[in-house]
PDB file of N, CA, C and O in Angstrom, chain B, residues numbered from 101:
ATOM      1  N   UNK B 101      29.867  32.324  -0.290  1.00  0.00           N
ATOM      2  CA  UNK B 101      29.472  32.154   1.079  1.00  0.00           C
ATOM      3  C   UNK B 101      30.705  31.773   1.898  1.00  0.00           C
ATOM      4  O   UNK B 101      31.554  31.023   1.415  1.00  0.00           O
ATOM      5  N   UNK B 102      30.817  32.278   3.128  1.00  0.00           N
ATOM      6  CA  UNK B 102      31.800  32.418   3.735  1.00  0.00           C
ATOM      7  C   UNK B 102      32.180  30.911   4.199  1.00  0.00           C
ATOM      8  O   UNK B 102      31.321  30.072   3.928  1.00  0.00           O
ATOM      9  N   UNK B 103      33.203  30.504   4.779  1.00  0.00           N
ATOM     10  CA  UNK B 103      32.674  29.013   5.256  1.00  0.00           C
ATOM     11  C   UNK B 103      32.999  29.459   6.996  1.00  0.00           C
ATOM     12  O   UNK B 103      33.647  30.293   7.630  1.00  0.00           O
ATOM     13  N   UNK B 104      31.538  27.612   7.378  1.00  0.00           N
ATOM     14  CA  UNK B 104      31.705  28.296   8.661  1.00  0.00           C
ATOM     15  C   UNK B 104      32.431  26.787   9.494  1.00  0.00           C
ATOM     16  O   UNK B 104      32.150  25.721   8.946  1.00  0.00           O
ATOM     17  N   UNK B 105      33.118  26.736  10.468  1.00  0.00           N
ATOM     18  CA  UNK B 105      33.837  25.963  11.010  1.00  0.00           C
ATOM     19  C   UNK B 105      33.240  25.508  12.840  1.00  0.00           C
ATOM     20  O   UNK B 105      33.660  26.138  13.811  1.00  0.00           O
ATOM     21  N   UNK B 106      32.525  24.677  12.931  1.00  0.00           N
ATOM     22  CA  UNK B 106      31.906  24.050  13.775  1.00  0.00           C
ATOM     23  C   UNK B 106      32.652  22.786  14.627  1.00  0.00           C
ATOM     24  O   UNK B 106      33.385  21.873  14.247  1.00  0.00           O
ATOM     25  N   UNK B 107      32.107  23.173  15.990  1.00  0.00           N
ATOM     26  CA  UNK B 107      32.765  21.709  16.740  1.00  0.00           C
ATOM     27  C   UNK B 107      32.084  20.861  17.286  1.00  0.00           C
ATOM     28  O   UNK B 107      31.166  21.378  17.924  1.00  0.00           O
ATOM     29  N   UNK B 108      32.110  19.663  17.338  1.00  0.00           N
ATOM     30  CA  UNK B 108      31.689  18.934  17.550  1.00  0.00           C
ATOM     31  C   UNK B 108      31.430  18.710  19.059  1.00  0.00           C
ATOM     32  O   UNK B 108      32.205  18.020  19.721  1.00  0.00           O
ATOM     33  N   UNK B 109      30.148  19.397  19.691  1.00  0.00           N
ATOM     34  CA  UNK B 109      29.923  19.357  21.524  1.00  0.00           C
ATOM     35  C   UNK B 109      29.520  17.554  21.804  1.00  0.00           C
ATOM     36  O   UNK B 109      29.919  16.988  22.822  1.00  0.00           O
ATOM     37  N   UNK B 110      28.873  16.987  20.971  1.00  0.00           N
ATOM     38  CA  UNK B 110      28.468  15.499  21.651  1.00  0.00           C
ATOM     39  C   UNK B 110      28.421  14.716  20.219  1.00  0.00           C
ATOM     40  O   UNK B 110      27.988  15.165  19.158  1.00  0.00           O
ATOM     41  N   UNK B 111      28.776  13.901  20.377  1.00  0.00           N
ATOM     42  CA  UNK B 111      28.048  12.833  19.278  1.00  0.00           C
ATOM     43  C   UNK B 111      27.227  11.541  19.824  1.00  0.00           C
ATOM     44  O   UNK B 111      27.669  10.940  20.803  1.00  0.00           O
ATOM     45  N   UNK B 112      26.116  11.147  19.232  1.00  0.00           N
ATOM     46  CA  UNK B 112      25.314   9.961  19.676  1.00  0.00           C
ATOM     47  C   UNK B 112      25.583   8.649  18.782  1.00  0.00           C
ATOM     48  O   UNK B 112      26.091   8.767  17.667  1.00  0.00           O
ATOM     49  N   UNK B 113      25.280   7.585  19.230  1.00  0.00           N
ATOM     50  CA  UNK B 113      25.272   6.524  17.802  1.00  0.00           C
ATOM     51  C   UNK B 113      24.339   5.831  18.347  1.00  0.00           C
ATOM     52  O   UNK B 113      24.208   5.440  19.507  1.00  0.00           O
ATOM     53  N   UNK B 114      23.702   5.705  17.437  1.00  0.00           N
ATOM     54  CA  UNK B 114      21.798   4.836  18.166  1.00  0.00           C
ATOM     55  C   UNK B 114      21.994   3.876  16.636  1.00  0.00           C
ATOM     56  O   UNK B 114      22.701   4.085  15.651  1.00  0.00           O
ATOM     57  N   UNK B 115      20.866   2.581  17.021  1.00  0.00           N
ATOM     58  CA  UNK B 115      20.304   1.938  15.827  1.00  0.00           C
ATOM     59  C   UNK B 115      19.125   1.823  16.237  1.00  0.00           C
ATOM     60  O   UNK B 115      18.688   1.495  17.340  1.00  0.00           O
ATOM     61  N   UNK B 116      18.491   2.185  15.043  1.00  0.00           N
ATOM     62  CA  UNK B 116      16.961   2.428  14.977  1.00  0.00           C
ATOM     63  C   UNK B 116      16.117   1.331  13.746  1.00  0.00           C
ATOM     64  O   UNK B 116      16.177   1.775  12.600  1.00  0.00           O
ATOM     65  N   UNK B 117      15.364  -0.020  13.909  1.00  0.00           N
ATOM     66  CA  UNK B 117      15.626  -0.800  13.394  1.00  0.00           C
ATOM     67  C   UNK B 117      16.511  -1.314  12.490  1.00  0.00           C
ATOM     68  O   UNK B 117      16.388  -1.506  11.280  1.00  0.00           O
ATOM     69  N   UNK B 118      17.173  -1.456  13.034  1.00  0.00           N
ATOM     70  CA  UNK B 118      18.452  -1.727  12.078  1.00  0.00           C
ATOM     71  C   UNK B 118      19.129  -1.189  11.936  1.00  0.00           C
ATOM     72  O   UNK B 118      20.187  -1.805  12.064  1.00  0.00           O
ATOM     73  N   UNK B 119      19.340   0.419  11.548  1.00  0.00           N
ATOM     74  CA  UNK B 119      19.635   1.268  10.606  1.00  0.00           C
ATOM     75  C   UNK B 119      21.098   1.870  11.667  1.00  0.00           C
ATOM     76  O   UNK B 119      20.908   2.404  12.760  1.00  0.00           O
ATOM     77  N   UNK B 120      21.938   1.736  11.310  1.00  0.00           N
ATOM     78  CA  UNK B 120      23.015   2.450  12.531  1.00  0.00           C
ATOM     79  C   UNK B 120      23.111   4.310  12.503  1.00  0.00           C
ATOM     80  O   UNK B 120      23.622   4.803  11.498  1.00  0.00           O
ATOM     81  N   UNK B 121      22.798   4.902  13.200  1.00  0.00           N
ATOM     82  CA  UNK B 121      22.506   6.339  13.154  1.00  0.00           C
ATOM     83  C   UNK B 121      23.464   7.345  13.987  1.00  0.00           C
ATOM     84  O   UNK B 121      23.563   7.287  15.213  1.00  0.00           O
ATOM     85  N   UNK B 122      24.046   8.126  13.304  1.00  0.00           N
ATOM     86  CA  UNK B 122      25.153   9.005  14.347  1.00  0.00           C
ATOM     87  C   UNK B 122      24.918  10.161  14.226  1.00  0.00           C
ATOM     88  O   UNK B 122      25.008  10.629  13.091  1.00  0.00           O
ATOM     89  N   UNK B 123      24.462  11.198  15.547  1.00  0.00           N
ATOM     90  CA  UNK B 123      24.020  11.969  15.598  1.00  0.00           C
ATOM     91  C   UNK B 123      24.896  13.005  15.964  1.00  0.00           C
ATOM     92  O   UNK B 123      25.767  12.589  16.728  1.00  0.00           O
ATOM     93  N   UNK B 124      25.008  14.478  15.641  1.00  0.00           N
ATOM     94  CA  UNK B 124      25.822  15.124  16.046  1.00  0.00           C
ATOM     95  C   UNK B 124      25.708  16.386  16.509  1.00  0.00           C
ATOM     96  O   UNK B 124      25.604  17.200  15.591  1.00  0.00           O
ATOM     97  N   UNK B 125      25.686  16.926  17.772  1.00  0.00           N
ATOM     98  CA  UNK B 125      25.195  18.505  18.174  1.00  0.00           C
ATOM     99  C   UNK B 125      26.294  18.985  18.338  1.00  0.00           C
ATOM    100  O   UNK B 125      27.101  18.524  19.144  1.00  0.00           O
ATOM    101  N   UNK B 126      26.607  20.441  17.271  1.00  0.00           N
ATOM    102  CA  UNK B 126      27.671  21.169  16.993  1.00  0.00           C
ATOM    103  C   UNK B 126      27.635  22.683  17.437  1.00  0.00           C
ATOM    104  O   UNK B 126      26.567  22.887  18.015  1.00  0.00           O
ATOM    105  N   UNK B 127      28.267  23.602  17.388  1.00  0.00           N
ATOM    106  CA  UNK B 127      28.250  24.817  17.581  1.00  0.00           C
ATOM    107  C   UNK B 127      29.739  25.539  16.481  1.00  0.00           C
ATOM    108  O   UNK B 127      30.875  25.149  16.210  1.00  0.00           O
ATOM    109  N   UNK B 128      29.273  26.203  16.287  1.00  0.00           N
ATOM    110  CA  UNK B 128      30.365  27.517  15.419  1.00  0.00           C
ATOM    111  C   UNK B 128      31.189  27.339  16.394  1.00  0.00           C
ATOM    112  O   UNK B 128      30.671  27.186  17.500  1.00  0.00           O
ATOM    113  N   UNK B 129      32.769  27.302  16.299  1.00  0.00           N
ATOM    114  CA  UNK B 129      33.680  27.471  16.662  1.00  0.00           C
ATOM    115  C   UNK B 129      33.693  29.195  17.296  1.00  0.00           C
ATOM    116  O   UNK B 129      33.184  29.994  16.509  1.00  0.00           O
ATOM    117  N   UNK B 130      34.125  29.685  18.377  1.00  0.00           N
ATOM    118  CA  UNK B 130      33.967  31.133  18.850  1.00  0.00           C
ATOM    119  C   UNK B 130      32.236  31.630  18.745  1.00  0.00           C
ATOM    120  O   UNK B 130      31.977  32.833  18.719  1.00  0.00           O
ATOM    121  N   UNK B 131      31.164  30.631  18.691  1.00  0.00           N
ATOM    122  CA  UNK B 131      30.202  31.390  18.961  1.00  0.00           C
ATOM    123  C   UNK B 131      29.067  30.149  19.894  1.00  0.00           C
ATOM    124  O   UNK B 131      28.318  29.197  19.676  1.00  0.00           O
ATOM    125  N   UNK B 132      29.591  30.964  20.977  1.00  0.00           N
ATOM    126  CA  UNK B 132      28.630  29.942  22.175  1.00  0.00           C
ATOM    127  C   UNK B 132      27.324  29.919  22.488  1.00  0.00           C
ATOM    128  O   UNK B 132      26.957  29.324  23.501  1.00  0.00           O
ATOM    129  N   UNK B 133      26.369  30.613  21.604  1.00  0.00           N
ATOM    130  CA  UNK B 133      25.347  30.396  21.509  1.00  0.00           C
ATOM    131  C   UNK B 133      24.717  30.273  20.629  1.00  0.00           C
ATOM    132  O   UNK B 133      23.783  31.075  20.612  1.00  0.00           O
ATOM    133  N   UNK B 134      24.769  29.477  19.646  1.00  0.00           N
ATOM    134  CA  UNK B 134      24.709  29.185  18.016  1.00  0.00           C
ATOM    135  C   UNK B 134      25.027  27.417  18.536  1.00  0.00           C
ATOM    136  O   UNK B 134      26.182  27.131  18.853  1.00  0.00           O
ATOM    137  N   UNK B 135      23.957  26.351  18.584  1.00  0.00           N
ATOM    138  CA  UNK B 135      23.896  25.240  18.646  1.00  0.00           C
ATOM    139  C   UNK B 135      23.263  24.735  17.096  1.00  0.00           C
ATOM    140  O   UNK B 135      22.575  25.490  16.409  1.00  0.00           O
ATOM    141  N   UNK B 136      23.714  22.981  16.582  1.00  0.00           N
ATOM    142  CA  UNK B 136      22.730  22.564  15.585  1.00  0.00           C
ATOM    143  C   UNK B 136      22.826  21.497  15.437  1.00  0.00           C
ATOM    144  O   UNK B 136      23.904  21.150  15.919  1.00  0.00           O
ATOM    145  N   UNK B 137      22.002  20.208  14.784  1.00  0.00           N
ATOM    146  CA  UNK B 137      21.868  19.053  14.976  1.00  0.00           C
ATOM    147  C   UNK B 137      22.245  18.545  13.836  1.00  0.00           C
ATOM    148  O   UNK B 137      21.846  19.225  12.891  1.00  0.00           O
ATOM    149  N   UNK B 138      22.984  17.428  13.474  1.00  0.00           N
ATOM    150  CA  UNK B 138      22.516  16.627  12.522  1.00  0.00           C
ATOM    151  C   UNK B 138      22.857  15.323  12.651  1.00  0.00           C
ATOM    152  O   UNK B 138      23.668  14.772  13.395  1.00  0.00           O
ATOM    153  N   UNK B 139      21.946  14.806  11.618  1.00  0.00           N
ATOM    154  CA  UNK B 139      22.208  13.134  11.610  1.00  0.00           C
ATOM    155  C   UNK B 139      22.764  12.410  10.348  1.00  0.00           C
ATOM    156  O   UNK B 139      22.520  12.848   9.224  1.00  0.00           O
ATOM    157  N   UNK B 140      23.603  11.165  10.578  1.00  0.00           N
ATOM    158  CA  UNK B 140      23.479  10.768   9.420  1.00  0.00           C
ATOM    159  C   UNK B 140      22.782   9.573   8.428  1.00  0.00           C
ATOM    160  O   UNK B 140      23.238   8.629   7.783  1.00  0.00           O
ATOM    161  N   UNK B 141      21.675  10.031   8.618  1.00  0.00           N
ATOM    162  CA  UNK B 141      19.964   9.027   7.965  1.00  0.00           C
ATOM    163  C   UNK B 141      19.060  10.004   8.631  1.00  0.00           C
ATOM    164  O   UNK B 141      18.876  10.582   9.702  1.00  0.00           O
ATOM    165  N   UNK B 142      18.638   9.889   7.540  1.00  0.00           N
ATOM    166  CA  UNK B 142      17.033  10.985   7.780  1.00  0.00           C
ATOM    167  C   UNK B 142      15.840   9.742   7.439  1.00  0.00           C
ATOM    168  O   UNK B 142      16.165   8.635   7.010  1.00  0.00           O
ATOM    169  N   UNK B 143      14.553  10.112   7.688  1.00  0.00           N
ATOM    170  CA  UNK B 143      13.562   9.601   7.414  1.00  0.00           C
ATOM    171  C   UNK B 143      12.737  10.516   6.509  1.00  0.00           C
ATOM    172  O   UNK B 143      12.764  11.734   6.335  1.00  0.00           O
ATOM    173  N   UNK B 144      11.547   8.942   5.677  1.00  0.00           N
ATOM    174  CA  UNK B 144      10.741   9.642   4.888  1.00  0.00           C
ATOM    175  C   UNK B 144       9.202   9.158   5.899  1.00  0.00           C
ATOM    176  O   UNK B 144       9.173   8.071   6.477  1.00  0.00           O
ATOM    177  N   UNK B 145       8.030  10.144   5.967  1.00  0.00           N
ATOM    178  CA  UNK B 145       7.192   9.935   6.391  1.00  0.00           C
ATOM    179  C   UNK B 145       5.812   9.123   5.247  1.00  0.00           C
ATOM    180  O   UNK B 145       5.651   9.483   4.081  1.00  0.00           O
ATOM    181  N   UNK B 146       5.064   8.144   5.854  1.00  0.00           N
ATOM    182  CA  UNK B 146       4.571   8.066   4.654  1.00  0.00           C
ATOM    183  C   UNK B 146       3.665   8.750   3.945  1.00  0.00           C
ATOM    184  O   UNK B 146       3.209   8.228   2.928  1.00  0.00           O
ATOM    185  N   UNK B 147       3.289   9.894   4.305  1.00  0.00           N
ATOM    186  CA  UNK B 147       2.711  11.669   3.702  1.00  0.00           C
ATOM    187  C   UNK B 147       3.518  12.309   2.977  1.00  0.00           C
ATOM    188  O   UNK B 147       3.233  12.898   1.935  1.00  0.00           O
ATOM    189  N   UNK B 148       4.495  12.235   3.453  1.00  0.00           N
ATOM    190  CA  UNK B 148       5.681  13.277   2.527  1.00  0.00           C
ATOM    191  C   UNK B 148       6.596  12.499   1.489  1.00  0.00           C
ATOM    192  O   UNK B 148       6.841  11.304   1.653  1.00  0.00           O
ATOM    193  N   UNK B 149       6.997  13.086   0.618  1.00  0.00           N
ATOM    194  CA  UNK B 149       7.627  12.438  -0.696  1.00  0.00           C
ATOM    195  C   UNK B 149       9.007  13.001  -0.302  1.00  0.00           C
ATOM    196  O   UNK B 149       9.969  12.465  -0.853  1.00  0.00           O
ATOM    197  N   UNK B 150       9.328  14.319   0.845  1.00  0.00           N
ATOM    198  CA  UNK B 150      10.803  14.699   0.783  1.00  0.00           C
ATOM    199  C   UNK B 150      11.260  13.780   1.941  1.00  0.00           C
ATOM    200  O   UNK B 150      10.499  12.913   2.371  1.00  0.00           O
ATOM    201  N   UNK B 151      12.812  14.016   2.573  1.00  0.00           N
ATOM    202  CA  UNK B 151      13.136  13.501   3.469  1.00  0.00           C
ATOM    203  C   UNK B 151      12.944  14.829   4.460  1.00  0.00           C
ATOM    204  O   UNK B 151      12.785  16.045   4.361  1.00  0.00           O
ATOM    205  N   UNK B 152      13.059  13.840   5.436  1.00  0.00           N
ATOM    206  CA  UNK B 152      12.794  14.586   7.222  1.00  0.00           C
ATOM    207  C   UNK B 152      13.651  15.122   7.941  1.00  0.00           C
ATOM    208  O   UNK B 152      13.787  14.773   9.114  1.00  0.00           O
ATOM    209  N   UNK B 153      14.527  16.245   7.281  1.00  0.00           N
ATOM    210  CA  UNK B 153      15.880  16.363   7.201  1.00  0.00           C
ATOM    211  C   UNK B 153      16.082  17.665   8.673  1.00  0.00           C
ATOM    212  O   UNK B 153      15.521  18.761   8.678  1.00  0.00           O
ATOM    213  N   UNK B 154      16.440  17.463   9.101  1.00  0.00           N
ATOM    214  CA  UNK B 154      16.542  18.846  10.300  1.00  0.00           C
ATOM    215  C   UNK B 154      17.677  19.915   9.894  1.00  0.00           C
ATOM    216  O   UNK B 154      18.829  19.813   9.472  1.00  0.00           O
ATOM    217  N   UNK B 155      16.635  21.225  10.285  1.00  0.00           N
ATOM    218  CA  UNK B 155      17.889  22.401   9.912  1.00  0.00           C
ATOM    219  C   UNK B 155      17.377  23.597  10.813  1.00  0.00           C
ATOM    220  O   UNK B 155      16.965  24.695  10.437  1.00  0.00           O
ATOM    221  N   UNK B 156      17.496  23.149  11.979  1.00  0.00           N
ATOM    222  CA  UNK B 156      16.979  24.463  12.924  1.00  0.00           C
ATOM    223  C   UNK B 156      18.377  24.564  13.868  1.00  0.00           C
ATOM    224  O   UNK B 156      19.267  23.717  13.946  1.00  0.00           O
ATOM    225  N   UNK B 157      18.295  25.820  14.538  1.00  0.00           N
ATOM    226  CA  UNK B 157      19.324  26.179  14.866  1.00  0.00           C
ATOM    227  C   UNK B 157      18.741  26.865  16.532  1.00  0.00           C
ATOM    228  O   UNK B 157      17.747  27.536  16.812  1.00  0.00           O
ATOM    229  N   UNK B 158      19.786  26.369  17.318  1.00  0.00           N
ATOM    230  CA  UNK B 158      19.005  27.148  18.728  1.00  0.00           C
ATOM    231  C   UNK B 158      20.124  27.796  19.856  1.00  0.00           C
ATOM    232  O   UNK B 158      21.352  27.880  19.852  1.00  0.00           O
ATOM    233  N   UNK B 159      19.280  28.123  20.622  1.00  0.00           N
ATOM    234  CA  UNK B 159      19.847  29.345  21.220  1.00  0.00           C
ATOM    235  C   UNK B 159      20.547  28.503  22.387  1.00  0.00           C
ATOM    236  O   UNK B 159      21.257  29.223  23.090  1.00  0.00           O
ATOM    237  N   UNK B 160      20.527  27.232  22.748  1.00  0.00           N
ATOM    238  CA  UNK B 160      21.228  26.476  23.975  1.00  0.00           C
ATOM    239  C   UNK B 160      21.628  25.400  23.739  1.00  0.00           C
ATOM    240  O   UNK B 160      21.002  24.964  22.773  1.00  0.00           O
ATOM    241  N   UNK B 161      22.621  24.441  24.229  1.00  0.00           N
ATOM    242  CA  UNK B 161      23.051  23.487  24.046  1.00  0.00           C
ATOM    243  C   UNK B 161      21.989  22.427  24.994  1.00  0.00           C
ATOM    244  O   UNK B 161      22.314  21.247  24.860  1.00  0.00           O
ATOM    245  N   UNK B 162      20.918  22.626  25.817  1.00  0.00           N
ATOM    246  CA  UNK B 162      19.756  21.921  26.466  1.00  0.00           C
ATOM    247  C   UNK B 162      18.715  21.947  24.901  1.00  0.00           C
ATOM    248  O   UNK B 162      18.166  20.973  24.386  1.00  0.00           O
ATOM    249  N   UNK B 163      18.702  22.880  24.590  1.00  0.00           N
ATOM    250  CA  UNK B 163      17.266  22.850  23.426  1.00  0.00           C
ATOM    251  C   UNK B 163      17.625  22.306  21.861  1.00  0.00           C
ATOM    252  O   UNK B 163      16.806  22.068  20.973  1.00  0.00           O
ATOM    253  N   UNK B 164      18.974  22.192  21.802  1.00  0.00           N
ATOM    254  CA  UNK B 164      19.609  21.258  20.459  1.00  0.00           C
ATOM    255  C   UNK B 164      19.280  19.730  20.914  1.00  0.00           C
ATOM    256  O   UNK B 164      18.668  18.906  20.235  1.00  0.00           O
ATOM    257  N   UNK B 165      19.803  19.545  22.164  1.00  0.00           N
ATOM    258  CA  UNK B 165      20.077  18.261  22.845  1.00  0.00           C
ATOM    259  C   UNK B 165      18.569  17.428  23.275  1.00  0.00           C
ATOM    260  O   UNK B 165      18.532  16.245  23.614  1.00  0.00           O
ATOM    261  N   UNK B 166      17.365  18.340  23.173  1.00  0.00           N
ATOM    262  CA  UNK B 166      16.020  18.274  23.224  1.00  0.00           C
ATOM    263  C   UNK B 166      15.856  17.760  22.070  1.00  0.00           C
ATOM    264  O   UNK B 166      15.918  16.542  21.904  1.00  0.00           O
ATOM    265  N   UNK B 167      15.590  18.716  20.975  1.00  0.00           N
ATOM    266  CA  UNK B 167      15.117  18.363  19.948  1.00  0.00           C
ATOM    267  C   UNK B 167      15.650  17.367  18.945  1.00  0.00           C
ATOM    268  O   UNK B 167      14.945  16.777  18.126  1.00  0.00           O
ATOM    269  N   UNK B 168      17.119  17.214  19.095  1.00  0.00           N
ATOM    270  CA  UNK B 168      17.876  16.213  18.420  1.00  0.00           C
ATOM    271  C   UNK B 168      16.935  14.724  19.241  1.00  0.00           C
ATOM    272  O   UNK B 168      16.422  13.797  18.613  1.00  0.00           O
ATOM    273  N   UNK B 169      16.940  14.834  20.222  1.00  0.00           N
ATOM    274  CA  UNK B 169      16.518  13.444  20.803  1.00  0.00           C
ATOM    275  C   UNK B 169      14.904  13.142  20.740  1.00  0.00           C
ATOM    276  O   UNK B 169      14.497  12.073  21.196  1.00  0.00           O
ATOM    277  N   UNK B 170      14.036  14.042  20.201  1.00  0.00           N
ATOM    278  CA  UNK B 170      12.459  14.142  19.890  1.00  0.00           C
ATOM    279  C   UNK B 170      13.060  14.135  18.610  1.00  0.00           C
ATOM    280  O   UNK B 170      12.273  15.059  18.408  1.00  0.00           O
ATOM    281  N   UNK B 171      13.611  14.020  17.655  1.00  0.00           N
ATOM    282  CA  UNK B 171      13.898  13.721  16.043  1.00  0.00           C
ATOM    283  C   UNK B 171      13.883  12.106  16.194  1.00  0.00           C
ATOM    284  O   UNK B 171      13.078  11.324  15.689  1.00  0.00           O
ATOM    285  N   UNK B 172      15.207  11.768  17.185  1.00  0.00           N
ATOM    286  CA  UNK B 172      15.436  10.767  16.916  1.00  0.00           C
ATOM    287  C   UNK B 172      14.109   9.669  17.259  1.00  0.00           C
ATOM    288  O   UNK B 172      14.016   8.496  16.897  1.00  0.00           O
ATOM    289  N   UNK B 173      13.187  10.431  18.035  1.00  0.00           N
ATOM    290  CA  UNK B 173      11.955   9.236  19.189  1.00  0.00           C
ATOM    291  C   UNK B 173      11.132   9.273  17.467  1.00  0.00           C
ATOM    292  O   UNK B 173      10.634   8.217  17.078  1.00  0.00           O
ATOM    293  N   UNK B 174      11.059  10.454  16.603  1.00  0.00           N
ATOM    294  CA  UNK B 174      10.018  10.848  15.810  1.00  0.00           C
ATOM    295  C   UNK B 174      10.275   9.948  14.880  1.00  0.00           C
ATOM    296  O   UNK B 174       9.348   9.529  14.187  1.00  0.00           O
ATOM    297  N   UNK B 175      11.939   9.365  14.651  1.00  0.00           N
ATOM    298  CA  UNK B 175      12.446   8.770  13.634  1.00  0.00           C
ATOM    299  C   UNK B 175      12.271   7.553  13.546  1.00  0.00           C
ATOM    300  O   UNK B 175      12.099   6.888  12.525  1.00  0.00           O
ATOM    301  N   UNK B 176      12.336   6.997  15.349  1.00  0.00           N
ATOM    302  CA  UNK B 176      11.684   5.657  15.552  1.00  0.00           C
ATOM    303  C   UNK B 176       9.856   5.396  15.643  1.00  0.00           C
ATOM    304  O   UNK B 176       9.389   4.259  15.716  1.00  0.00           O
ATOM    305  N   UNK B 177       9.089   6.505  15.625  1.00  0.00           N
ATOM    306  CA  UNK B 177       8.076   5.920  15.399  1.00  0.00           C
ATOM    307  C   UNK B 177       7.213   5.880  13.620  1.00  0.00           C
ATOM    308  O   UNK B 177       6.169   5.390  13.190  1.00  0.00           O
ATOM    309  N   UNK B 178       8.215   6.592  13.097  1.00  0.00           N
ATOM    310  CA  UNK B 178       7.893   6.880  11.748  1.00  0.00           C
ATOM    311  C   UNK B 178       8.485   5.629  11.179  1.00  0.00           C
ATOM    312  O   UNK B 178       7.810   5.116  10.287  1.00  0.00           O
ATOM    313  N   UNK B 179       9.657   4.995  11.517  1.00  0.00           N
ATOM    314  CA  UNK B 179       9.908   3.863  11.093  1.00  0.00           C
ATOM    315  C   UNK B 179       8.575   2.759  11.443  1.00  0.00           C
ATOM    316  O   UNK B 179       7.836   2.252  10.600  1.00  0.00           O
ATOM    317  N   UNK B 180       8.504   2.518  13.284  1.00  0.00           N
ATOM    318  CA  UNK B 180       7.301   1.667  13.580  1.00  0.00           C
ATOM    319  C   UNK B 180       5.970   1.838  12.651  1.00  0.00           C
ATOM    320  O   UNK B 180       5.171   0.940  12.389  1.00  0.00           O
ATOM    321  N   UNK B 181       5.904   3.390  12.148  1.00  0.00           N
ATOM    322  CA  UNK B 181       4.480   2.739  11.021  1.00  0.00           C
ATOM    323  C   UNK B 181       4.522   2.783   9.917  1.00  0.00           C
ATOM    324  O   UNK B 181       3.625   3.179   9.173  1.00  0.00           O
ATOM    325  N   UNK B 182       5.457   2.428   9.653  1.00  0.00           N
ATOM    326  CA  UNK B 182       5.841   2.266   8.092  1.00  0.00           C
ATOM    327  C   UNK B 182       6.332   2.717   6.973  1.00  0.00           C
ATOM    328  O   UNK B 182       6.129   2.339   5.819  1.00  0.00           O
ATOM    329  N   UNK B 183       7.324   3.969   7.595  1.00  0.00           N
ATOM    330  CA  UNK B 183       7.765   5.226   6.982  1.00  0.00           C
ATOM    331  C   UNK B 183       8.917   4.065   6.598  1.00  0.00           C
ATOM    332  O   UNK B 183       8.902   2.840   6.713  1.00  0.00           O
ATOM    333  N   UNK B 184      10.125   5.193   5.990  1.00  0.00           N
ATOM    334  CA  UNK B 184      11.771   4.492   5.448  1.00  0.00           C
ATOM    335  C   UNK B 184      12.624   5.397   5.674  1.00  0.00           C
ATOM    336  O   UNK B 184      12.595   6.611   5.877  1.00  0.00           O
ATOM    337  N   UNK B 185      13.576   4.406   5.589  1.00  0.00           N
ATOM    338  CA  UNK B 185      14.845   5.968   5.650  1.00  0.00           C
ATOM    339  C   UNK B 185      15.389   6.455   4.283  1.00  0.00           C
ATOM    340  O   UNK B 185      15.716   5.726   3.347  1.00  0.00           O
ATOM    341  N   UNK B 186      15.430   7.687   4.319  1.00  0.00           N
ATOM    342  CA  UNK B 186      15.944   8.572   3.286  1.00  0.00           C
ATOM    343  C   UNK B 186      16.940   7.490   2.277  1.00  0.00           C
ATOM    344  O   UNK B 186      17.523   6.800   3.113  1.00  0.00           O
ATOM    345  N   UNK B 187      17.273   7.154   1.255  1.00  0.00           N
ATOM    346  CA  UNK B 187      18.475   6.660   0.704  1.00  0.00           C
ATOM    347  C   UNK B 187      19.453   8.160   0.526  1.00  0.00           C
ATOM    348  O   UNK B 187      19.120   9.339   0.407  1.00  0.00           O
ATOM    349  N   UNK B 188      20.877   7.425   0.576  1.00  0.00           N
ATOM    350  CA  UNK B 188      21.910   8.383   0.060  1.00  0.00           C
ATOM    351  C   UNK B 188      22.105   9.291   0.804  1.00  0.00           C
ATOM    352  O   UNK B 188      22.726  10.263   0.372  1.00  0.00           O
ATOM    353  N   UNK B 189      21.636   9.271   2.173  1.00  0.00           N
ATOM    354  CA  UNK B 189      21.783  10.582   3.204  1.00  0.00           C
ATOM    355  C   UNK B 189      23.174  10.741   4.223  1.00  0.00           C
ATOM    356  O   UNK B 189      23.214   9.809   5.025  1.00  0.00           O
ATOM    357  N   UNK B 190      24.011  11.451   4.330  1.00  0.00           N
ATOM    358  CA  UNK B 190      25.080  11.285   5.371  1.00  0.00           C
ATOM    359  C   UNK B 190      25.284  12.793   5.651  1.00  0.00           C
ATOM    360  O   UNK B 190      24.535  13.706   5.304  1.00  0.00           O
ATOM    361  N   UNK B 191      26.443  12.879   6.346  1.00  0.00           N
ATOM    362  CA  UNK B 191      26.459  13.851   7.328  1.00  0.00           C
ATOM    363  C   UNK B 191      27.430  14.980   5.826  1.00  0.00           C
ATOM    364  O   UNK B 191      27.788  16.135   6.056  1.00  0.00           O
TER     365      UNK B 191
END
């Protein structure tokens, strides 16, 4: 697999009980419409046994910057009812 080389458009740093969280919306280097999110701590829900890991990819730097920040609201209320964060998760 080829490798692909991404830049870094924003980074966030939130704490979400406790937990210090740095968020990052990137794009492919030479391709300006190819946005993607990640964080470093994911959450577990208390339904699901995997982690809550994001891997979607979008067509604007408004709809990365959306959904990265509805992850992060999703991350704080999954914590408020009793979910956890992923162990061993980083960027």
């Amino acid at each position: 697999m080829a490798a692909i080389i991404y830049t870094v458009i924003k980074e966030f740093f939130v704490e979400i009980h406790g937990y210090p969280v740095k968020a990052r919306i990137l794009s492919p280097i030479n391709d300006d419409k190819t946005f993607t999110f990640q964080v470093s701590s994911h959450f577990k829900n208390t339904s699901g046994q995997e982690a809550n890991v994001p891997a979607s990819t979008f067509t604007s730097y408004a709809n990365a910057e959306r959904h990265l920040l509805g992850y992060l609201e999703a991350f704080q209320n999954t914590l408020d009812l009793g979910g956890e964060v992923a162990p061993g998760n980083a960027f």
